[in-house]
PDB file of N, H, CA, C and O in Angstrom:
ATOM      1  N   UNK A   1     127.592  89.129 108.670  1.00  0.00           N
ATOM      2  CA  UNK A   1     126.549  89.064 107.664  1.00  0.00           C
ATOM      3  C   UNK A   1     127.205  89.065 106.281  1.00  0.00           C
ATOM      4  O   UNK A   1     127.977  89.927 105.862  1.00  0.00           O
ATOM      5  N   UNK A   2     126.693  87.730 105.491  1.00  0.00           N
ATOM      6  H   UNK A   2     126.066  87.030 105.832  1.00  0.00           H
ATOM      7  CA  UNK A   2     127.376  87.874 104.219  1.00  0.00           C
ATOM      8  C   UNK A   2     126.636  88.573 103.212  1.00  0.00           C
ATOM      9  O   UNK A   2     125.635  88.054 102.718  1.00  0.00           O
ATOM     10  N   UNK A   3     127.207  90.168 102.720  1.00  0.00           N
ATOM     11  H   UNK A   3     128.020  90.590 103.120  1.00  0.00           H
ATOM     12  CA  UNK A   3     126.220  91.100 101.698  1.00  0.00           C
ATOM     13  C   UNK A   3     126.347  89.881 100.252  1.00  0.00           C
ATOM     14  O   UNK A   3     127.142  89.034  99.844  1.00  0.00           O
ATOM     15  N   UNK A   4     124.843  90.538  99.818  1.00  0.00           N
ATOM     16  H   UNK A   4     124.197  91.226 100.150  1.00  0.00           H
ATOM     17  CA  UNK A   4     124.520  89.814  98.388  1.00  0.00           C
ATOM     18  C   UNK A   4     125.394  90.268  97.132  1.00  0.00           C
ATOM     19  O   UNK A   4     125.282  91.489  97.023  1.00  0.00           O
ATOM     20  N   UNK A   5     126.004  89.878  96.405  1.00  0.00           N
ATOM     21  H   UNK A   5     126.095  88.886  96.493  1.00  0.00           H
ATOM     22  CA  UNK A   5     126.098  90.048  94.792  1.00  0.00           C
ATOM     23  C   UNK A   5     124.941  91.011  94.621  1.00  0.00           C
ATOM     24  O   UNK A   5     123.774  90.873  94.986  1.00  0.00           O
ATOM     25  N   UNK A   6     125.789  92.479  93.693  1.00  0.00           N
ATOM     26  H   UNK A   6     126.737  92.591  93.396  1.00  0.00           H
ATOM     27  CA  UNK A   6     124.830  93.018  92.755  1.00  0.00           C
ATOM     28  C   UNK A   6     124.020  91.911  91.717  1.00  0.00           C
ATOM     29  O   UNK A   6     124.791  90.959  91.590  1.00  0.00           O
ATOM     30  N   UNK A   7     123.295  91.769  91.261  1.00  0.00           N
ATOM     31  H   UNK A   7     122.669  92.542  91.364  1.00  0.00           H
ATOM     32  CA  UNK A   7     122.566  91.419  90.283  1.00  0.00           C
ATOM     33  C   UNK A   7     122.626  92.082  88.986  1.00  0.00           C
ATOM     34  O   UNK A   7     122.598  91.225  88.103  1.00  0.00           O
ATOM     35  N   UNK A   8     122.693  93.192  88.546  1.00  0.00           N
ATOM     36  H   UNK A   8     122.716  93.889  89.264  1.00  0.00           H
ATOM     37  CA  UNK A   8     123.126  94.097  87.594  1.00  0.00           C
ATOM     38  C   UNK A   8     124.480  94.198  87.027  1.00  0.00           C
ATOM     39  O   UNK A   8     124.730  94.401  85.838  1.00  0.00           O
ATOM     40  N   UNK A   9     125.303  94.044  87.943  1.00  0.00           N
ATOM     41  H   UNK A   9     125.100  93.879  88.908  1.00  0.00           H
ATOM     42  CA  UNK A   9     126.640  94.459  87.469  1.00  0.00           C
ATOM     43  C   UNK A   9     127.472  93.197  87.910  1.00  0.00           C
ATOM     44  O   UNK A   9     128.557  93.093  87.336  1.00  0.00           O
ATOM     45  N   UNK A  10     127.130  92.133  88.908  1.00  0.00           N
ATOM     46  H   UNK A  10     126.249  92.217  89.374  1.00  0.00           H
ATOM     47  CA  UNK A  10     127.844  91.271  89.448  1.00  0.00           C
ATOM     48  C   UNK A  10     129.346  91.092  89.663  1.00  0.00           C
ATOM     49  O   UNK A  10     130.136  90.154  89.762  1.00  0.00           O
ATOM     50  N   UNK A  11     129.383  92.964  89.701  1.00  0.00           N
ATOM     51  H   UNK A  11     128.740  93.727  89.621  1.00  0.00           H
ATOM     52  CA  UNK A  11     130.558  93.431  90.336  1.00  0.00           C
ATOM     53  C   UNK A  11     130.589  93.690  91.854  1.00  0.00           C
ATOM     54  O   UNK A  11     131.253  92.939  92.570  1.00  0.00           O
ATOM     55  N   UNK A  12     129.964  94.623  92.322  1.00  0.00           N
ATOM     56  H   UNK A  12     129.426  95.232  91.740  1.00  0.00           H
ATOM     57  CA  UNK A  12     129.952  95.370  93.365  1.00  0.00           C
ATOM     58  C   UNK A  12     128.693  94.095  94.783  1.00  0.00           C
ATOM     59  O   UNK A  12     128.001  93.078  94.729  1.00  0.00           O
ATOM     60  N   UNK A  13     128.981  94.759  95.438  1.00  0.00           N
ATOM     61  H   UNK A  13     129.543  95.585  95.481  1.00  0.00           H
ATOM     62  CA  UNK A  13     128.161  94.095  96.463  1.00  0.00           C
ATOM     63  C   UNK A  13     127.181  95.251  97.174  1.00  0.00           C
ATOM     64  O   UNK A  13     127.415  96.408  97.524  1.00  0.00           O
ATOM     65  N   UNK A  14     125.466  94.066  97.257  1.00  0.00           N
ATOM     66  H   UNK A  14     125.275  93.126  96.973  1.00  0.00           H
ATOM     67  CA  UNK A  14     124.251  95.268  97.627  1.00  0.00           C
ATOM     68  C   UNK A  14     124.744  95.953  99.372  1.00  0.00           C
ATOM     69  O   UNK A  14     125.109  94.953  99.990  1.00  0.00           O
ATOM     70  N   UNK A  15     124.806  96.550  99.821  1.00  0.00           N
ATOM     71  H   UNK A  15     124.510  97.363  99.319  1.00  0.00           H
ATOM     72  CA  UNK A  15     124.478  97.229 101.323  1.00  0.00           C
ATOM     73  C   UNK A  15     123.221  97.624 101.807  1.00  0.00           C
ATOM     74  O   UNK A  15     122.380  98.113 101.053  1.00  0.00           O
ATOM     75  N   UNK A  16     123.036  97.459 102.953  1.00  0.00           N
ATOM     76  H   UNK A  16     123.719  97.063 103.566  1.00  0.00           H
ATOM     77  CA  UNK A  16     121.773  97.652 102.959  1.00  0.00           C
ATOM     78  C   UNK A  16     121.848  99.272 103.910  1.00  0.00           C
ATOM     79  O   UNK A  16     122.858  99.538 104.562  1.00  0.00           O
ATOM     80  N   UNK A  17     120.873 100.051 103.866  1.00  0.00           N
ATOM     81  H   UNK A  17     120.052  99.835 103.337  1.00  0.00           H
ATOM     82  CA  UNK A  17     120.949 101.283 104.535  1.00  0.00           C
ATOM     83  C   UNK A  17     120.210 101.732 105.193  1.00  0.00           C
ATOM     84  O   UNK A  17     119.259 101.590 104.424  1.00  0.00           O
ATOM     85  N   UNK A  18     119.678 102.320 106.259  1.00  0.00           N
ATOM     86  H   UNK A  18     120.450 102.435 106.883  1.00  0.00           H
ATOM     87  CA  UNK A  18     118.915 102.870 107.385  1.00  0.00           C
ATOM     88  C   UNK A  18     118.733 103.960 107.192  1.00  0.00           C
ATOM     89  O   UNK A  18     119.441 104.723 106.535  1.00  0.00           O
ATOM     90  N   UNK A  19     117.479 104.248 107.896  1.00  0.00           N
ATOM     91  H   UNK A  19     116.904 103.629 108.430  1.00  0.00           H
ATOM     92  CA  UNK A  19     116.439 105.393 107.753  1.00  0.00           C
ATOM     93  C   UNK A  19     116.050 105.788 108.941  1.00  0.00           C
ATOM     94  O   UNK A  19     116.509 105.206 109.924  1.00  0.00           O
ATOM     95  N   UNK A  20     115.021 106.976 109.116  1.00  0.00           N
ATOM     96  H   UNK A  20     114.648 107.448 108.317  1.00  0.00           H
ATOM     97  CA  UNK A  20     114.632 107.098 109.786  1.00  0.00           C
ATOM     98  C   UNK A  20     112.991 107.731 109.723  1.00  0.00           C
ATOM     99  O   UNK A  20     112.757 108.938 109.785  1.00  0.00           O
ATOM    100  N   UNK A  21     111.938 106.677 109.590  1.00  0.00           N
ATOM    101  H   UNK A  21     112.128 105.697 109.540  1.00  0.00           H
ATOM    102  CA  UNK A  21     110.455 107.225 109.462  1.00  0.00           C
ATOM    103  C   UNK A  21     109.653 108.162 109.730  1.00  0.00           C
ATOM    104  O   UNK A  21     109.196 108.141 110.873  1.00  0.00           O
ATOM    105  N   UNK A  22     109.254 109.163 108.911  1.00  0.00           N
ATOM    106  H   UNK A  22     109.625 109.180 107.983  1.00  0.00           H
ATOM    107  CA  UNK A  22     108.047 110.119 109.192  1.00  0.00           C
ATOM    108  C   UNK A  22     107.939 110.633 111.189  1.00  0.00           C
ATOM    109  O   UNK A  22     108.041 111.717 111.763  1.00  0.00           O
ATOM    110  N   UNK A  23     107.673 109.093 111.717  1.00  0.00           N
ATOM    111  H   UNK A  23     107.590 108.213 111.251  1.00  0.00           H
ATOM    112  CA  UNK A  23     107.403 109.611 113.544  1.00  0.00           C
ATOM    113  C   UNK A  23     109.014 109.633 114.393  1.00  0.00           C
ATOM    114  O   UNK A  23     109.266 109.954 115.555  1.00  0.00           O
ATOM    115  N   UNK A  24     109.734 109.255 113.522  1.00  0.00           N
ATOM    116  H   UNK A  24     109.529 108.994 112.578  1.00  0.00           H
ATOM    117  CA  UNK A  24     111.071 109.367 114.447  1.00  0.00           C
ATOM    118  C   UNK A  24     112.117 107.867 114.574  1.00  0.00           C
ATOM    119  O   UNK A  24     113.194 107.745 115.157  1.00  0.00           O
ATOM    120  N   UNK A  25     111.325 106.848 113.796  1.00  0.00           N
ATOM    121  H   UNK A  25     110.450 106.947 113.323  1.00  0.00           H
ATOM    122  CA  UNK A  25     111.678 105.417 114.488  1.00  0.00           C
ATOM    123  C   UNK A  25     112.631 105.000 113.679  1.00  0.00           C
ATOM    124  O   UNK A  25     112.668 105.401 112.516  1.00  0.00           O
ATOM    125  N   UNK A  26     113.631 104.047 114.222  1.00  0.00           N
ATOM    126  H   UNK A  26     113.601 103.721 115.167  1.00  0.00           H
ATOM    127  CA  UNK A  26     114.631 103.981 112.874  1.00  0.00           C
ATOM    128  C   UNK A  26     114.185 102.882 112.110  1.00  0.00           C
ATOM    129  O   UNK A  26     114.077 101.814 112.712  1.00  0.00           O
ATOM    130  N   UNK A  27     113.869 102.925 110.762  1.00  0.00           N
ATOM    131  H   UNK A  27     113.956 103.793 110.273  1.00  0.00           H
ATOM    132  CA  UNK A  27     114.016 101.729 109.955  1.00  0.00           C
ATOM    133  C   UNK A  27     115.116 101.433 109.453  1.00  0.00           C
ATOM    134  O   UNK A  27     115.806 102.275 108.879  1.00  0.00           O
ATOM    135  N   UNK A  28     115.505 100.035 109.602  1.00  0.00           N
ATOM    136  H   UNK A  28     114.944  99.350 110.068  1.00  0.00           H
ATOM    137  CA  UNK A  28     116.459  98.844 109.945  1.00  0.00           C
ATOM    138  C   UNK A  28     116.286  98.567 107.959  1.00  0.00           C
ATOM    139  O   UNK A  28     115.229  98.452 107.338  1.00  0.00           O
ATOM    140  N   UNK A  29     117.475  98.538 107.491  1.00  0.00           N
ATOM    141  H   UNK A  29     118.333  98.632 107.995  1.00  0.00           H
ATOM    142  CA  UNK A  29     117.178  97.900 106.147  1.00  0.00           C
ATOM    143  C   UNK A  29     115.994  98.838 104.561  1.00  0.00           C
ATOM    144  O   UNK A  29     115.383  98.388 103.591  1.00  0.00           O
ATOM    145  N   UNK A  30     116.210 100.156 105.094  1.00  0.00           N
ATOM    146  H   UNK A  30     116.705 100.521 105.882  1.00  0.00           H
ATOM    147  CA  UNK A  30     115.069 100.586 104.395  1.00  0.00           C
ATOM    148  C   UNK A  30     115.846 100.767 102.783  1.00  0.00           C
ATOM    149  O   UNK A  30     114.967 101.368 102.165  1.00  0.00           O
ATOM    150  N   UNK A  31     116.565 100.640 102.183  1.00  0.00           N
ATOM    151  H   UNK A  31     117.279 100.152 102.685  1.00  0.00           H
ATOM    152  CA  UNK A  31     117.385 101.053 101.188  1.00  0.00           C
ATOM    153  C   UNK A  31     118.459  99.827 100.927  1.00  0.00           C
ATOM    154  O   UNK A  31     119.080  99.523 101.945  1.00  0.00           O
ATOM    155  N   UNK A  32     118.807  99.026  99.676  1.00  0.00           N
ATOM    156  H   UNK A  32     118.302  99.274  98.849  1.00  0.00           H
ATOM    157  CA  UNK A  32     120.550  98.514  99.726  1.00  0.00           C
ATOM    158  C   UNK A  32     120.787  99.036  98.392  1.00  0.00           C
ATOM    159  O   UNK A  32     119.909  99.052  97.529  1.00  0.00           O
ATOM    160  N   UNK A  33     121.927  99.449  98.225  1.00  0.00           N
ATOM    161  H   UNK A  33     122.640  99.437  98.926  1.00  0.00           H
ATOM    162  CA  UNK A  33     122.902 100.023  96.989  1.00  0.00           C
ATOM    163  C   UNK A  33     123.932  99.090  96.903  1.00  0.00           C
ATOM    164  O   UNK A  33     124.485  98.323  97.691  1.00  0.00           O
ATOM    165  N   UNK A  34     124.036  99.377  95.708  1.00  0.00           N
ATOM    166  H   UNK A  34     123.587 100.001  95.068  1.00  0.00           H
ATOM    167  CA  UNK A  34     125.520  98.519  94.588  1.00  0.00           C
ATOM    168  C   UNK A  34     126.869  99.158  95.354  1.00  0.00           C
ATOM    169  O   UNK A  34     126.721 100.372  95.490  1.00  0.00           O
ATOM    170  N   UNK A  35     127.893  98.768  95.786  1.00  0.00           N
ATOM    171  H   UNK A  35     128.014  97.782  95.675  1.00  0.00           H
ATOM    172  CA  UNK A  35     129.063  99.320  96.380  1.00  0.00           C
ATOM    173  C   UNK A  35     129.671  99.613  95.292  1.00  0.00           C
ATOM    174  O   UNK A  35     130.352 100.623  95.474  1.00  0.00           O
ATOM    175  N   UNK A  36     129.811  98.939  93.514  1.00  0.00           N
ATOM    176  H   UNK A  36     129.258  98.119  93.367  1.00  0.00           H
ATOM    177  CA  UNK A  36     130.268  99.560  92.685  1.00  0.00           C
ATOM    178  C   UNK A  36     129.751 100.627  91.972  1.00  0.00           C
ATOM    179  O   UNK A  36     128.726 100.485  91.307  1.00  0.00           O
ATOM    180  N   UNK A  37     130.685 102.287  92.071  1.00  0.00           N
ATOM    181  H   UNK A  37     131.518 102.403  92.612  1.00  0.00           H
ATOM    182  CA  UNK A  37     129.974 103.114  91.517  1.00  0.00           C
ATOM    183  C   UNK A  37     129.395 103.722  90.238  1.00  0.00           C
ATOM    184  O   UNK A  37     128.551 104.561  89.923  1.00  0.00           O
ATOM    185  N   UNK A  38     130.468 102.691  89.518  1.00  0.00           N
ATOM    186  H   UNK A  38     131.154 102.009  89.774  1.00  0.00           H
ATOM    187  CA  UNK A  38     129.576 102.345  87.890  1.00  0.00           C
ATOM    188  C   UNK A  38     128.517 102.138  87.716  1.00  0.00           C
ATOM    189  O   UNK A  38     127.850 102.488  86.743  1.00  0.00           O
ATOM    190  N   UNK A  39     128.065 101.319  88.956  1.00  0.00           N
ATOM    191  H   UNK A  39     128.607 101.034  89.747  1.00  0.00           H
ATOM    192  CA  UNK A  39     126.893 100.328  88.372  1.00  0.00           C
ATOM    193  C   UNK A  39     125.407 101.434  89.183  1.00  0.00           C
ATOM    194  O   UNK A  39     124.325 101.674  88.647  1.00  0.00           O
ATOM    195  N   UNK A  40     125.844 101.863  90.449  1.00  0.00           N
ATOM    196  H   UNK A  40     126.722 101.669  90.885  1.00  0.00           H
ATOM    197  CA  UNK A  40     125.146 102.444  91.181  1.00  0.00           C
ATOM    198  C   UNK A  40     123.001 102.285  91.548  1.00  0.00           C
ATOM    199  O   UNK A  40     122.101 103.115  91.679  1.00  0.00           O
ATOM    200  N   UNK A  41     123.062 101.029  91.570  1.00  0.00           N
ATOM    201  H   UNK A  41     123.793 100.356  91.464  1.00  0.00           H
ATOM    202  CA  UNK A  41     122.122 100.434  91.494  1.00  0.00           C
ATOM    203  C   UNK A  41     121.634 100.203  92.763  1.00  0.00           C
ATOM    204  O   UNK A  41     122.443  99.642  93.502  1.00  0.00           O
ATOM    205  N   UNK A  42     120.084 100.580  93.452  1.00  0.00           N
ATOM    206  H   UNK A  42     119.427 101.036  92.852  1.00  0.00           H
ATOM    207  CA  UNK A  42     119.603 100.801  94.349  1.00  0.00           C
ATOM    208  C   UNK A  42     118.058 100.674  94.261  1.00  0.00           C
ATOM    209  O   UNK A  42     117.133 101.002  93.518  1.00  0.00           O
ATOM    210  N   UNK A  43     118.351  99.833  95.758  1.00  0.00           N
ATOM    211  H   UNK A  43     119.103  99.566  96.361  1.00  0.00           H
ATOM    212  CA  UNK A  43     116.387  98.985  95.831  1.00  0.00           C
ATOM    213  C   UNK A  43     116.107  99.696  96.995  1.00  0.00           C
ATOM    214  O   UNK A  43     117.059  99.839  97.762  1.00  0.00           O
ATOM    215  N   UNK A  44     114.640 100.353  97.436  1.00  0.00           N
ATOM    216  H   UNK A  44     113.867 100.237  96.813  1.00  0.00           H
ATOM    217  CA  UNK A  44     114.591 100.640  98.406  1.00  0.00           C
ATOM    218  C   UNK A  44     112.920 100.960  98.814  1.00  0.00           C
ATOM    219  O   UNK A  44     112.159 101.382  97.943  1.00  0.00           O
ATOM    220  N   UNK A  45     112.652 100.818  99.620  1.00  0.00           N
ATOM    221  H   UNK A  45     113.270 100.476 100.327  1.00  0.00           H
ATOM    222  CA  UNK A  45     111.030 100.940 100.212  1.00  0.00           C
ATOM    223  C   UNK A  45     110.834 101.958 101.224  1.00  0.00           C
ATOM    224  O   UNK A  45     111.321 102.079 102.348  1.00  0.00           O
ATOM    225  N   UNK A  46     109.962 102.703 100.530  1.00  0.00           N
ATOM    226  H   UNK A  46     109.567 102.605  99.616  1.00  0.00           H
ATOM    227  CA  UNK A  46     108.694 104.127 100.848  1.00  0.00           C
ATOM    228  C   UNK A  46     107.328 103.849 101.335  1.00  0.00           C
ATOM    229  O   UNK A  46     106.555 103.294 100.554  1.00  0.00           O
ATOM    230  N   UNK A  47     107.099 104.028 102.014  1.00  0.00           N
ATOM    231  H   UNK A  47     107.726 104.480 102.648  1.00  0.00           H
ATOM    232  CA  UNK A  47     105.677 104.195 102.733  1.00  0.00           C
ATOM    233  C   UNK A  47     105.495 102.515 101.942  1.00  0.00           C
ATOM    234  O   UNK A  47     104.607 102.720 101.114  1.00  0.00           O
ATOM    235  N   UNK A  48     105.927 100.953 101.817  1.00  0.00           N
ATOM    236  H   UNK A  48     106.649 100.788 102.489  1.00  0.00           H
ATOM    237  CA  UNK A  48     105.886  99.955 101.583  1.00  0.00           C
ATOM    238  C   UNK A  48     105.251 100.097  99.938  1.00  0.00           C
ATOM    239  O   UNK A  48     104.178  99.746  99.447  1.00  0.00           O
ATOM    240  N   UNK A  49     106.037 100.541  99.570  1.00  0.00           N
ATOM    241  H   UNK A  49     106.908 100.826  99.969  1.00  0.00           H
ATOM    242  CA  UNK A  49     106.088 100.703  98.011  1.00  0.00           C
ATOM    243  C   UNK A  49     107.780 100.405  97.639  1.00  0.00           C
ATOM    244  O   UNK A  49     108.659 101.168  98.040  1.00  0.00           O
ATOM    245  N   UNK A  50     108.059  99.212  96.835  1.00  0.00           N
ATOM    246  H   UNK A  50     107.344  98.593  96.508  1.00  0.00           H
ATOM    247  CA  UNK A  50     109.451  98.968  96.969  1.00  0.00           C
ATOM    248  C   UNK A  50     109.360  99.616  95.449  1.00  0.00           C
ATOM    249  O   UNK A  50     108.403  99.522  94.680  1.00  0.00           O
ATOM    250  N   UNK A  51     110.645 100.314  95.219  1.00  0.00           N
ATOM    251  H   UNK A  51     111.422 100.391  95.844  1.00  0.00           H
ATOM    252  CA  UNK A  51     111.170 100.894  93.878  1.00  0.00           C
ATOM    253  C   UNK A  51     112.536 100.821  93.813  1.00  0.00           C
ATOM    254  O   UNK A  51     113.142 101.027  94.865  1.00  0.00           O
ATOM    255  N   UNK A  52     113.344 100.505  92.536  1.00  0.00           N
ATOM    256  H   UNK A  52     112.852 100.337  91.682  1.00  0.00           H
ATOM    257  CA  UNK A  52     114.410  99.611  92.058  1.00  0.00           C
ATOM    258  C   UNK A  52     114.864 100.406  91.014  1.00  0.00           C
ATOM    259  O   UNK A  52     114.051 101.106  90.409  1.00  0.00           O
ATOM    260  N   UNK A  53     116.347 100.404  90.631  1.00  0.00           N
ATOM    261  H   UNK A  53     117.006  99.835  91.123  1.00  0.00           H
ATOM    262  CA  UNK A  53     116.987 100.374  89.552  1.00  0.00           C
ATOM    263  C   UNK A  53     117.499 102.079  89.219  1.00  0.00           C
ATOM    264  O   UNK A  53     118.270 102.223  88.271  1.00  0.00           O
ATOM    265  N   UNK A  54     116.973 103.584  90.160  1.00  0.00           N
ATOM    266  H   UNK A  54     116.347 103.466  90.930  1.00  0.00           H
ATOM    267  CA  UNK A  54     117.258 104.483  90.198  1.00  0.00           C
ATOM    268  C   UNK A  54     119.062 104.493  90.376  1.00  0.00           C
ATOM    269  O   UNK A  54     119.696 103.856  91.218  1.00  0.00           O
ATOM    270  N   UNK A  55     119.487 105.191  89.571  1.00  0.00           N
ATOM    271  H   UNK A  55     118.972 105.708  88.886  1.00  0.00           H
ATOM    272  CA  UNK A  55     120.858 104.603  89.666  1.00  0.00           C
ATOM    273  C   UNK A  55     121.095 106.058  91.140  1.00  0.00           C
ATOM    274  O   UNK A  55     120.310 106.919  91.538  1.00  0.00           O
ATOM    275  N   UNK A  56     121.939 105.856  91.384  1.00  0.00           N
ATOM    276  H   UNK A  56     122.577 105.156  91.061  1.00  0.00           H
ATOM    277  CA  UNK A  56     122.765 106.709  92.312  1.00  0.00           C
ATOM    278  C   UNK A  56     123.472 107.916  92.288  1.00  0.00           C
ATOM    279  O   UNK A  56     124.660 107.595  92.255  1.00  0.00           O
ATOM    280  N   UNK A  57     123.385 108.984  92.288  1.00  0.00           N
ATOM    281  H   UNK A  57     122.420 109.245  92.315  1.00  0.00           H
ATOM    282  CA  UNK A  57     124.477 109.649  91.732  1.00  0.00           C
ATOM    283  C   UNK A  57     124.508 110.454  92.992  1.00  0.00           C
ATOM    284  O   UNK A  57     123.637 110.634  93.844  1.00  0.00           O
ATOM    285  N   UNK A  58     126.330 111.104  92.842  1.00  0.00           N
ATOM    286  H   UNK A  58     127.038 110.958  92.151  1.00  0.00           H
ATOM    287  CA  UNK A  58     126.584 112.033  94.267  1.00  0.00           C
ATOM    288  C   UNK A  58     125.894 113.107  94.299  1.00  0.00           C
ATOM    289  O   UNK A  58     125.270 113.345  93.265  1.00  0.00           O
ATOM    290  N   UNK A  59     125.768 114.065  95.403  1.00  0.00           N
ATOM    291  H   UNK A  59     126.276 113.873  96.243  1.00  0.00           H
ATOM    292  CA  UNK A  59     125.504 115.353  94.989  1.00  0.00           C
ATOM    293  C   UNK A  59     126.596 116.127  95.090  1.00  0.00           C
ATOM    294  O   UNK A  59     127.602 115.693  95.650  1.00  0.00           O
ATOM    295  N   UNK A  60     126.560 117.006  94.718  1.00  0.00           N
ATOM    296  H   UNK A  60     125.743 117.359  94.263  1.00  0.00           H
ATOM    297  CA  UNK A  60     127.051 118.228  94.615  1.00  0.00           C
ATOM    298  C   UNK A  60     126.989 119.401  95.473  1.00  0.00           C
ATOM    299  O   UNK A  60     127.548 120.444  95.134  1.00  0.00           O
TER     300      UNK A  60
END
């Protein structure tokens, strides 16, 4: 699978990331993030509400 170009930083490349829903089921693709951590840019869909651009940060 060829990952997309960030769009933001057109450094890093998006990933896409997996979940696992409310009843137990895995969602396939629910999240992709920027692989560069400068840019830390992340799209991702909630109860099918897509929200964008929360940057990333580690925890602690």
């Amino acid at each position: 699978m060829e990952l997309p170009k960030c769009q933001k930083c057109n450094n890093g490349l998006l990933i896409p990331l997996s979940d696992y829903g409310q009843e137990g089921a895995s969602v396939m693709y629910k999240a992709w993030a920027c692989t560069n951590p400068d840019c830390g840019f992340s799209l991702r869909v909630d109860k099918g509400e897509i929200t964008y651009g929360k940057k990333i940060e580690p925890k602690h």
